[in-house]
N, C-alpha and C positions, 0 to 999 in steps of 0.2 A: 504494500500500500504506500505510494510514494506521491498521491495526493496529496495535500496539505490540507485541503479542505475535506475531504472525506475521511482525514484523520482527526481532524477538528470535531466532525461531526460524530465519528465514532464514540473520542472519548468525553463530548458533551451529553451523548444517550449514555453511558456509562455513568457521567457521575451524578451525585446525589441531589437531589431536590425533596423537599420540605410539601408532606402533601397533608391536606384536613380531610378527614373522611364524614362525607354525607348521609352512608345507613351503616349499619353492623355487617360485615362479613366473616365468612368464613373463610380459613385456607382456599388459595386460587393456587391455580398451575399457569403459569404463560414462561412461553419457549422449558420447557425442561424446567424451570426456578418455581420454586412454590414460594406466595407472600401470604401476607397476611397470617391468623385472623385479625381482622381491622373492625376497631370499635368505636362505636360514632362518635362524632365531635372530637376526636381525637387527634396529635397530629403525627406523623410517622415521616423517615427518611428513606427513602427507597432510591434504584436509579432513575433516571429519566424518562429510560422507553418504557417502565415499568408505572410510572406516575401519567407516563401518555396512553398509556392502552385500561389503565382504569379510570382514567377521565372521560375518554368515551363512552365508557360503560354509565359512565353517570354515581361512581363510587365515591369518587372522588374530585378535591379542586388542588389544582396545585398551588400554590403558596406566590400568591404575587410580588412578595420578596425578593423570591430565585428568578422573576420572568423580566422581561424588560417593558416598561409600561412607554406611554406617551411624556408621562413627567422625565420620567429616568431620561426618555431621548433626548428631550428638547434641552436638559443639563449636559450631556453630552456635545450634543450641536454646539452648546454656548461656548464650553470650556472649548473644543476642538475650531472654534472658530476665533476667538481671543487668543490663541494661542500663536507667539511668534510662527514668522514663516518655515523656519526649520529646526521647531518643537513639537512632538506629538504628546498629546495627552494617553498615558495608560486608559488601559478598558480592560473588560473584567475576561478573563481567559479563555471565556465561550462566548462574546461576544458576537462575532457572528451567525453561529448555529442560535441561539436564544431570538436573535432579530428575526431571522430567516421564518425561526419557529411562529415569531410573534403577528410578524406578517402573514404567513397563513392562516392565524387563527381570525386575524382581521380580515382576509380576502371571503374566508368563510362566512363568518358574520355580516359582513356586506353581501354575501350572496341571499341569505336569508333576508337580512332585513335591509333593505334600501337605504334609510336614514343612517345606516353607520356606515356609509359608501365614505361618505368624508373625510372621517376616522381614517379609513384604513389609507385612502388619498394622500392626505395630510403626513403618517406615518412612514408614508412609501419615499413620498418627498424628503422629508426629513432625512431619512435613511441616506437617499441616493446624496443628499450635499453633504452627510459627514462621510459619505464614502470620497465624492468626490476629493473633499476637500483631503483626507488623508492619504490618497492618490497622488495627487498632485505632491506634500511633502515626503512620500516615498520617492518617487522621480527625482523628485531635488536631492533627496540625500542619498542615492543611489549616483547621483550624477557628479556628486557634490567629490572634486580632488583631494579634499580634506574626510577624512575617516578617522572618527574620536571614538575612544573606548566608550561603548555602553550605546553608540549610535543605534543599536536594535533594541534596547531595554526597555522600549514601551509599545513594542510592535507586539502583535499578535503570531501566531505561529502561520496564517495565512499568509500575513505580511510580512512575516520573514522572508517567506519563502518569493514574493515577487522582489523585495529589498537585492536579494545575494543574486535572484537571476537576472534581473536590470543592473546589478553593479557589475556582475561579467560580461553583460551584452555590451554595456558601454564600455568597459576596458576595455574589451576584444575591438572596436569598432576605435574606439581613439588611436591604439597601437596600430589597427592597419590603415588608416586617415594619416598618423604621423610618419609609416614608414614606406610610402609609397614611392616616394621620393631615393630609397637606399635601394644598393644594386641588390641584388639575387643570385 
């Protein structure tokens, strides 16, 4: 697995999230792992796919805490847009997979009910300018002749991985720019 994002996603269904249970159940089976028994009003730590496949069911809610809301974005939009040109703001180590997830639940809900089309609009938008925006200072500091320790210490493991493969596309591309001019 040498996606970065599908490794991303792996180990955010993997880790833990914080769920309240809505009725009393008994021991479940999902894939081979038994949960539960879960007992109402309760709150319990399960993994992810494990808190998304009994939210379906109507068991449970996950913990808006672990999820990323419209407040949590627009604090993020803010910090990552005050933020000097070639400073990234840290974000929380599933940050992607949690948006991704968040946006679905919105495109859902817009699909059901009309009125929360704007919600999820608004959401989508938001999204795409702090993606842009930390786009753009990956490219810069990827492009950037100067490489300071810790330049990747507020990337995500996604961004890492575009960061190291634009720092080589542009070495490789400067070196043969500069040396076209020497014999062979």
């Amino acid at each position: 697995m040498d996606d970065p994002i599908e490794i991303s996603n792996f180990k955010f269904k993997n880790s833990e999230v914080r769920i309240s249970i809505n009725r009393s159940q008994p021991e479940i089976k999902l894939g081979g792992i038994t949960v539960g028994p879960f007992e109402e009003g309760r709150e319990y730590r399960v993994k992810f796919w494990i808190a998304q496949e009994l939210s379906r069911a109507g068991i449970v809610n996950i913990k808006d805490e672990d999820m990323i809301n419209a407040v949590k974005l627009y604090k993020i939009h803010w910090t990552e847009r005050v933020q000097p040109v070639k400073r990234i703001s840290s974000l929380t180590e599933h940050f992607y997979p949690l948006l991704r997830f968040r946006i679905s639940q919105l495109r859902s809900e817009a699909m059901k009910k009309p009125e929360k089309l704007r919600d999820y609009e608004n959401f989508v938008k938001l999204s795409q300018d702090i993606l842009n925006s930390r786009l753009k200072k990956i490219i810069l500091l990827a492009s950037s002749t100067e490489k300071t320790a810790g330049i990747t210490q507020n990337l995500t493991i996604e961004e890492k991985w575009l960061y190291e493969r634009l720092t080589k596309i542009i070495e490789h591309w400067r070196r043969r720019i500069l040396s076209l001019g020497e014999e062979r």
